[in-house]
N, C-alpha and C positions, 0 to 999 in steps of 0.2 A: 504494500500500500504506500502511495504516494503520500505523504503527511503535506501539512499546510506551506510551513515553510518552505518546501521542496518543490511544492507547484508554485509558490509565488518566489522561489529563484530561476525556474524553468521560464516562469512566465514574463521575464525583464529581460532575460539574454534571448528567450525569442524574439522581444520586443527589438531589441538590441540588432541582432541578424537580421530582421526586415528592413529597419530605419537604415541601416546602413547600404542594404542593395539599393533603398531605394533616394538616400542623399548620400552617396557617396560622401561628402567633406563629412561628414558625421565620422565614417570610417578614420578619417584623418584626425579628426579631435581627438578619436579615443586611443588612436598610438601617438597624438603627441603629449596627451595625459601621461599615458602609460612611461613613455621616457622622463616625464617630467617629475613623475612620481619614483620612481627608481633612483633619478639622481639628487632628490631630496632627501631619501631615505638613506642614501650614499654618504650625504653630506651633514645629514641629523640623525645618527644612529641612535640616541640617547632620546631623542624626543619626536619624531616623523609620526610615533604611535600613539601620542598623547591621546589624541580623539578620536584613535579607532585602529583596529591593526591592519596592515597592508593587505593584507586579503578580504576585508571588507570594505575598504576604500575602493580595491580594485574593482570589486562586485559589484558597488554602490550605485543606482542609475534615480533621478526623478525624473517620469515623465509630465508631459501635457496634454491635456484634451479640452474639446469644448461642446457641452450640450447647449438645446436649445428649447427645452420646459422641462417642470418638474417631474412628469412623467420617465421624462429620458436618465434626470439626475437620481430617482430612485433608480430604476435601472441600474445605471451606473454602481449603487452603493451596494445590491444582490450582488452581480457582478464582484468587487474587489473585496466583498466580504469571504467570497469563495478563495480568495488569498489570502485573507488572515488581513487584510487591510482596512481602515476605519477611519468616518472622516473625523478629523482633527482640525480646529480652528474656523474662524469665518473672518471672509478678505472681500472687502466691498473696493472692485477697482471702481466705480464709478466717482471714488470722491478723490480718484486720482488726478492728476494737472497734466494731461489734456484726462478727461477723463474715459474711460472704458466699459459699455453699456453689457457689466457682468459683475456678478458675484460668485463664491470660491469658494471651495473649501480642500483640503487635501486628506487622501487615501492613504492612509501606511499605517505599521505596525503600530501596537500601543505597548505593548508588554517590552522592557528594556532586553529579554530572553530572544524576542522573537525580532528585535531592531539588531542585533547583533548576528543573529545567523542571517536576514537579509534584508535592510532598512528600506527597499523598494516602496518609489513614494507615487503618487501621481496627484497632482495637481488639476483640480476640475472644476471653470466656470461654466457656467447655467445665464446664458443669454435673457435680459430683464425687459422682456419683450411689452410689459403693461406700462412700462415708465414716460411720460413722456417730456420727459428732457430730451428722448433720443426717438421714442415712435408715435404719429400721431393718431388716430381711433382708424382708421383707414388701413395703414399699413400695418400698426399692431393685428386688423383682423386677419389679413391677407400672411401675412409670416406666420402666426398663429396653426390659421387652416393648413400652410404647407406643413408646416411640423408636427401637425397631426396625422397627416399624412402618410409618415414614414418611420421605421419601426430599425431603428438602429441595431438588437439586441433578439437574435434569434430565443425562441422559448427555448431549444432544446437546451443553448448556452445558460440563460438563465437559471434554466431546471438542473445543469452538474455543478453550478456554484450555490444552489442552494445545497446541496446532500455536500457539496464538501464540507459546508462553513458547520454541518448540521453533525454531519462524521468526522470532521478535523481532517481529511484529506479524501482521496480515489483510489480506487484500485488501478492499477496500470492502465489498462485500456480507457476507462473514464479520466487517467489524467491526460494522454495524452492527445483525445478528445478534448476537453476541455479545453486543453492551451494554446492548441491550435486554434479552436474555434474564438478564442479572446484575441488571438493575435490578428487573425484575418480581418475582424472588425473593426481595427483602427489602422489597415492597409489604405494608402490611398486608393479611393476609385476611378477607375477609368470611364466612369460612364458620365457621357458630356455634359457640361453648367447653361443652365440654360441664361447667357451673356446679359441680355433685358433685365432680368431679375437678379442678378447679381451685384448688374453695374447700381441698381435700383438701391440694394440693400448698403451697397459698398460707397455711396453718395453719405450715407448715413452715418455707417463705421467700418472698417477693415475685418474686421472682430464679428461683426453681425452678419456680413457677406459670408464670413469662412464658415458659422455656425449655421447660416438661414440659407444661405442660397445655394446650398449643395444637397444630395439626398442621405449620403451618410455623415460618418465622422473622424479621423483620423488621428494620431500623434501629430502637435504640431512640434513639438522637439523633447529629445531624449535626452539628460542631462548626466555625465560622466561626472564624480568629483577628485577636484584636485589638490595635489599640498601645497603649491604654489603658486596661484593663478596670475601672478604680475609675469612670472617668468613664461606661463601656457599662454598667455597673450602675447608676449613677444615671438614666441617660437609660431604661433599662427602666423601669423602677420608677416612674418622670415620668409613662410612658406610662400607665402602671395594670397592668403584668404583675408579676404575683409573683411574684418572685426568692427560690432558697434566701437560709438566712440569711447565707451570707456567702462571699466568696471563698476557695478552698480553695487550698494551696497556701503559697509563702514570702509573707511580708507586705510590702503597701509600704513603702520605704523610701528612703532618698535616694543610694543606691549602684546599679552596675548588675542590670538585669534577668538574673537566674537561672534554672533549671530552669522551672518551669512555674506558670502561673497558672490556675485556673478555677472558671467559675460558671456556674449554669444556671438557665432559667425553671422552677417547677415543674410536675413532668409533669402535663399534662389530662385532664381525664376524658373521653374518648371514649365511643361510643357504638360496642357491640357487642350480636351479639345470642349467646343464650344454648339449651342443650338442658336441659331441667328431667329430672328423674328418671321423669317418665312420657311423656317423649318431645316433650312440647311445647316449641315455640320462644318465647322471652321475647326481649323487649327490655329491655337494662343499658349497662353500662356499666363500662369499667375505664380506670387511669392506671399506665401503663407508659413513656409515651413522655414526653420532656422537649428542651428547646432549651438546648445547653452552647454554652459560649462561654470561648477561651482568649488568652490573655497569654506567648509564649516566651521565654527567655531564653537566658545563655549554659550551654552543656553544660559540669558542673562533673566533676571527676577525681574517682578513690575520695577523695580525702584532702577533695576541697571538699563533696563529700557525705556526710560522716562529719562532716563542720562543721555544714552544713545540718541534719542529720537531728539532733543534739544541742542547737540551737539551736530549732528547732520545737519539740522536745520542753518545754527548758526554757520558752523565750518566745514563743507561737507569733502572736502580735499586732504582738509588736515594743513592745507595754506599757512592758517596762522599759529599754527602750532596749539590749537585747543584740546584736540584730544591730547598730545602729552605733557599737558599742563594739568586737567579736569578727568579725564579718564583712568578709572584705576590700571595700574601700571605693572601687575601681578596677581598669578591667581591667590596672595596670600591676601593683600588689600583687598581684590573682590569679596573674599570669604568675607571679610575682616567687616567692611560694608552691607554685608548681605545686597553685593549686586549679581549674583553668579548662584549659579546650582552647581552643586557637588554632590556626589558619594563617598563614604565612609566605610568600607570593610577594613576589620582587622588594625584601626587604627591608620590607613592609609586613605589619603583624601585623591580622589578621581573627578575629572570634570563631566559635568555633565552634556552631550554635546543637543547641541540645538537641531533638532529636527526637522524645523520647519518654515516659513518660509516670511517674506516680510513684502508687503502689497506696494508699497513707493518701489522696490525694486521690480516687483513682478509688470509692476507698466510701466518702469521703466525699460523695462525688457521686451513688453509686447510694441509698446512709442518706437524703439529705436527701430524696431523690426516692420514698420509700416510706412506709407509713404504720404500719409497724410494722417492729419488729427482728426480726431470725434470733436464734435461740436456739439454743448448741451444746450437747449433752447431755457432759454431765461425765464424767471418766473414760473416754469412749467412743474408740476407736481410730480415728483418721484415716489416710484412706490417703495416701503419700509422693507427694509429686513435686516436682523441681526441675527445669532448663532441661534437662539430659540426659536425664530418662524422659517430658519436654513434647517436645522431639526423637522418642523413638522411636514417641508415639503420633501424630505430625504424619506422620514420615515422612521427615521432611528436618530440615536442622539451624537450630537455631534462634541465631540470633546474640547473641552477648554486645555492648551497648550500647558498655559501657566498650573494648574492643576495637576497635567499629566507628571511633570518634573518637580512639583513638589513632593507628590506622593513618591518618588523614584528615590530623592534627597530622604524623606520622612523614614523611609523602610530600610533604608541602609542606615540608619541610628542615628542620624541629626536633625533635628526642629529648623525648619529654614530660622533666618533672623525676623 
């Protein structure tokens, strides 16, 4: 029998093998990760393992998807529960600068047992089709009916990730059912975009186009992590791939790694083909898809993220030298503050690493990777949601991050501060 862990490492390095037949530079990210990680560990033998040992770094992947109603994002949640994954956190891109007409949550392990045998994460916005900062009563109805339409999530798939999540894994034949059929489902399609409706949706958002005006759904990028992402930057960029402009996230600096780093190639123009308004097929081309690439650090408390997050704001370079004036400067001061999570066995203190993800970067990420902004209409009424009404449209409850890492801190014998 295939246990859970085992289909949800099965199920990222399939993921892994399609994305890269099918964006090659992806293939290229992850060997120049892989050198880049080797000669880190080269060069930091005493400490490369801090936040995780090299064979779960190497393992390590966060994907991307994007549904388009709550129907899809339950979906979604039967689905990754069949891997032992759970959503964690809620990421409102819309109150991002330009802003992004979706809200998030991500899929991975909860149990610290089961983020170490394989931390596989996937990151999932749910297209806010009733808002209308972004759709007005007309097109909200018309994007709506299409996406009712269309049935992302075969039942048979559905129906082997319910008996995993229910048996904690599959026997051979039902795993490698299963992973197949997960994997196929976020294969891009070949079958043509109908251009009219597209151009229609993509007037609106880039983001809305990818999620509304297609029949299915795809990875929009696979994410490798790395020990050194200033250096995995430079060696892209050597090779001749063009890199956003710049790492998103906290800035290098001479203290330890924090919250999260990331960068990505910019997305390619693929070759798709097209339905014209008198029914004929064209051949085009669209860029949705991109290769990110992350940097993790230690998982900080409310207090060390109300530091971070004021600190960005002011200095977001590191320009003025604020962070190594204001920011603690060791994980002994972090403890010492209660700005950091830690564990305790045996009298040895371990950092706790940050699993999850930070929404200024994540559109920062989606922004660099589009070739135009969303525009919200002014005055316009947005529809509400936070982590309890993202709960009730999933189905199941959605985890508070902060929560997760304290109870992980608590059970290994220290009281946060």
């Amino acid at each position: 029998m295939a246990e859970i862990h085992e289909l949800r490492s099965r199920f990222a390095a399939a993921l892994s093998r399609m994305y890269g037949r099918e964006v090659p530079a992806y293939s290229t990210l992850v060997e120049v990760t892989g050198q880049v990680n080797a000669d880190f560990l080269a060069a930091h033998p005493d400490s490369a393992e801090r936040l995780g040992s090299i064979a779960r770094v190497t393992a390590e992947r966060h994907g991307a998807i994007r549904v388009g109603t709550a129907s899809e994002l339950h979906d979604v949640a039967v689905l990754f529960a069949g891997f032992g994954m759970y959503p964690v956190g809620f990421y409102d891109l819309r109150d991002a600068s330009p802003p992004v007409p979706v809200v998030s949550t991500a899929f991975r392990p909860v149990d610290p047992g089961e983020l170490a045998r394989n931390p596989f994460r996937v990151f999932t916005s749910m297209l806010t089709t009733a808002d209308r900062r972004f759709f007005d009563a007309d097109l909200q109805h018309r994007l709506e009916s299409f996406l009712e339409r269309r049935r992302l999530f075969p039942d048979v798939l559905l129906a082997l990730a319910r008996r995993s999540a229910d048996d904690g894994g599959l026997d051979e034949p039902q795993a490698e059912r299963f992973v197949s059929l997960a994997t196929a489902v976020f294969e891009l399609s070949g079958e043509p975009v109908d251009r009219a409706w597209y151009r229609e949706l993509e007037a609106v958002s880039a983001v809305a186009a990818d999620i509304g005006g297609v029949s299915s759904t795809h990875i929009n990028h696979l994410t490798p992590r790395v020990l050194d992402i200033d250096d995995l930057y430079a060696r892209m960029s050597a090779r001749g791939i063009t890199m956003i402009d710049r790492i998103q996230g906290p800035p290098r600096w001479a203290g330890p790694a924090v919250l999260l780093r990331q960068t990505s190639f910019r997305a390619l123009a693929e070759p798709r083909s097209f339905v014209e308004p008198d029914g004929s097929i064209t051949d085009g081309e669209l860029r949705v898809r991109f290769g990110e690439v992350e940097a993790r650090g230690i998982a900080l408390t409310p207090a060390g993220r109300a530091l971070y997050d004021e600190l960005l704001e002011a200095d977001p370079s590191n320009a003025n030298g604020l962070w190594d004036k204001r920011f603690p400067s060791s994980e002994d001061e972090m403890e010492k503050l209660g700005a950091a999570y830690f564990t305790y066995h045996g009298g040895v203190r371990e950092p706790i690493v940050y699993e999850d993800f930070l929404p200024k970067s994540a559109a920062g990420i989606f922004r660099s990777n589009l070739d135009a902004d969303t525009t919200a209409q002014a005055g316009a009424v947005g529809t509400a949601y936070d982590i309890g009404s993202l709960a009730g449209v999933i189905g199941r409850e959605v985890h508070d991050p902060y929560e997760l890492y304290r109870r992980q801190q608590e059970q290994s014998g220290r009281t946060p501060s």
